[in-house]
N, C-alpha and C positions, 0 to 999 in steps of 0.2 A: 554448588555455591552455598557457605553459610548462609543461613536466614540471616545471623546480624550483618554480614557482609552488602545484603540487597538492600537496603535504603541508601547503604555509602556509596554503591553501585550508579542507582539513578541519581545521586547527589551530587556526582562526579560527573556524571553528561548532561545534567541539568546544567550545572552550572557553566559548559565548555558552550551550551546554545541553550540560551533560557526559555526560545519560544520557535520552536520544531516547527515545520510543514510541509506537506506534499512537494514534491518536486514538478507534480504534473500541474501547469499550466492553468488556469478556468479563473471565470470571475461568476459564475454560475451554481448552482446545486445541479442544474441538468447540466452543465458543462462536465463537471466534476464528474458526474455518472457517466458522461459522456468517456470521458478521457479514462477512468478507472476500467471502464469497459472492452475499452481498446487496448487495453497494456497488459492484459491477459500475454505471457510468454514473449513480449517485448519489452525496449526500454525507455524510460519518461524519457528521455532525449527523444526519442524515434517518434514515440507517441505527440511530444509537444509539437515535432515539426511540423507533422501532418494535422494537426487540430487548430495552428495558427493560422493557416489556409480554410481550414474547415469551419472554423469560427466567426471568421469573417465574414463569412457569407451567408450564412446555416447556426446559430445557435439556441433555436428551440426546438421542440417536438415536432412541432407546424412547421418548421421551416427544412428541420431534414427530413419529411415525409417527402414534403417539396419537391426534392433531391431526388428522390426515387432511387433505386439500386443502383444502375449505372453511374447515375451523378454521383451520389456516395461515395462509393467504388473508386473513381476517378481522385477523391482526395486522399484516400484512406490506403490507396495501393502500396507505401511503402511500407506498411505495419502487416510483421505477417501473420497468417491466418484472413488477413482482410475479409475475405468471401466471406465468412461462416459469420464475424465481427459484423460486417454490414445488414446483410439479415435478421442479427438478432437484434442490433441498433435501431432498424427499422419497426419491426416487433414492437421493440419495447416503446418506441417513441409513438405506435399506434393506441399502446395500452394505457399510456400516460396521456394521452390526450381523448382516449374513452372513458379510463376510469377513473381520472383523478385531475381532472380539469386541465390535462398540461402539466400538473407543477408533479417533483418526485416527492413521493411519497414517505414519511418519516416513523414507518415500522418495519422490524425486521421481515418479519411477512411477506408485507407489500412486495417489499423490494428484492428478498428473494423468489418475488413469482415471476418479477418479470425478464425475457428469453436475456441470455448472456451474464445473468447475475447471480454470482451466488455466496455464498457465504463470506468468504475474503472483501467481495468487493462492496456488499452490505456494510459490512461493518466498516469500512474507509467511509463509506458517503457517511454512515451514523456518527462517527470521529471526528472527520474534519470540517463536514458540513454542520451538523447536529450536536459536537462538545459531548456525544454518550462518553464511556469510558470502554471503547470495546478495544477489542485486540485483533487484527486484521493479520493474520499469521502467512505472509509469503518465506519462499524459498531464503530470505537474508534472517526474517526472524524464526524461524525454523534454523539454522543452521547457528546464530546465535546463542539459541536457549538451550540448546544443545550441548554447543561446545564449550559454551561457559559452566554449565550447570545451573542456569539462573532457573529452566524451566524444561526438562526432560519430559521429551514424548517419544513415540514410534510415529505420531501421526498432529495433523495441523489442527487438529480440533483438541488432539489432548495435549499439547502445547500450549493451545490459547487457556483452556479449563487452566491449566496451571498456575499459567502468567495471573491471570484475575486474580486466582488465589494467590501470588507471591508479590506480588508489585503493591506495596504502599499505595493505599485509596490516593494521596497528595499527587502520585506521580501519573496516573492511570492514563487519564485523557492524551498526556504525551507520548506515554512511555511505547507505544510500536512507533513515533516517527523516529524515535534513538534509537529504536532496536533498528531498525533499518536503515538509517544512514552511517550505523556503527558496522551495520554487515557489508554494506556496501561501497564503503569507503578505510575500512579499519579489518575487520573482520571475516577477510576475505576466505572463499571458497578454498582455494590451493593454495597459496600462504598466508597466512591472518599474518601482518602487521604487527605482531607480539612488543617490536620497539618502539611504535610510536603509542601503544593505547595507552589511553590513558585509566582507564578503569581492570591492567592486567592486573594488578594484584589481587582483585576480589574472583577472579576467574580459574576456573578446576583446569583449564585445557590447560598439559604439562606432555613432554617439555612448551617453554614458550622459545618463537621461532626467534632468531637472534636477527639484528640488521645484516644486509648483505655488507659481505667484503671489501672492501674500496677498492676500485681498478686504480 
């Protein structure tokens, strides 16, 4: 992608949704951690269902310790990986209420020491909870920066190193909830939508895919 092409870029999906956000579920910072934790290799759909249950009864540190595994478990079972997700949830909700009074923690650090968290999901809680400007690099914005040329990597950390460096400071605090509801609903895995984006012109991927046929 030209460089002058990326501001017209974000200018374009700025202006189709002026004000982005998670799709996952929470009215919490520990919720948020919560649900970001669990959506490891599942879908905010899948994740919100079982956290609407889970919320309701359990949304502190103290309250899912509460729970214990089994109880956990019981809410958590239709998100998979559950097992491993519940353990580290427990973990971390023991560390949050030793080391930091309950509340999550707002340094990269912090937050990636505690079990199930790492860098992707750091930087979501710092973004959407916190307004940093970070870039939370999953599989949609990955596949994205890629195909566009907005931000070539081999790997999700030198994607994100990029993106920092190419995205306009005005756009930053938004700019991965566009990269991912563009991958996710526009820019898909096995046929990117090439008809309906609205930001194809600024985009290197060629050919672009044409609309299907009309039966």
């Amino acid at each position: 992608m030209k460089p002058q092409d990326v501001d017209a870029f974000f200018a374009t999906l700025q202006a189709a949704n002026p004000q982005p956000n998670t799709e996952l579920e929470y009215t919490s910072v520990f919720e948020l951690l919560t649900a970001v934790l669990l959506s490891a290799q599942a879908t905010d759909v899948g994740v919100n269902k079982a956290t609407r249950k889970l919320f309701a009864v359990a949304h502190t540190p103290q309250q899912i310790l509460a729970l214990g595994y089994d109880g956990l478990c019981g809410y958590i079972k239709t998100i998979g990986l559950y097992r491993n997700k519940a353990k580290h949830l427990l973990e971390t909700c023991r560390i949050l209420v030793e080391r930091h009074g309950g509340e999550v923690p707002r340094t990269r650090e912090a937050l990636e020491a505690l079990p199930g968290v790492g860098r992707k999901t750091a930087n979501v809680v710092l973004n959407v909870a916190f307004g940093e400007p970070t870039m939370a690099v999953d599989t949609h914005i990955f596949r994205v920066s890629n195909r566009t040329g907005l931000a070539p990597g081999k790997t999700p950390l030198a994607v994100e190193m990029k993106l920092l460096e190419r995205v306009p400071p005005r756009y930053l605090v938004d700019a991965h909830h566009w990269l991912i509801l563009h991958g996710r609903y526009v820019c898909l895995a096995r046929q990117p939508r090439c008809w309906q984006c609205q930001v194809a012109r600024y985009c290197d991927f060629s050919p672009k895919t044409p609309a299907p046929a009309a039966r």
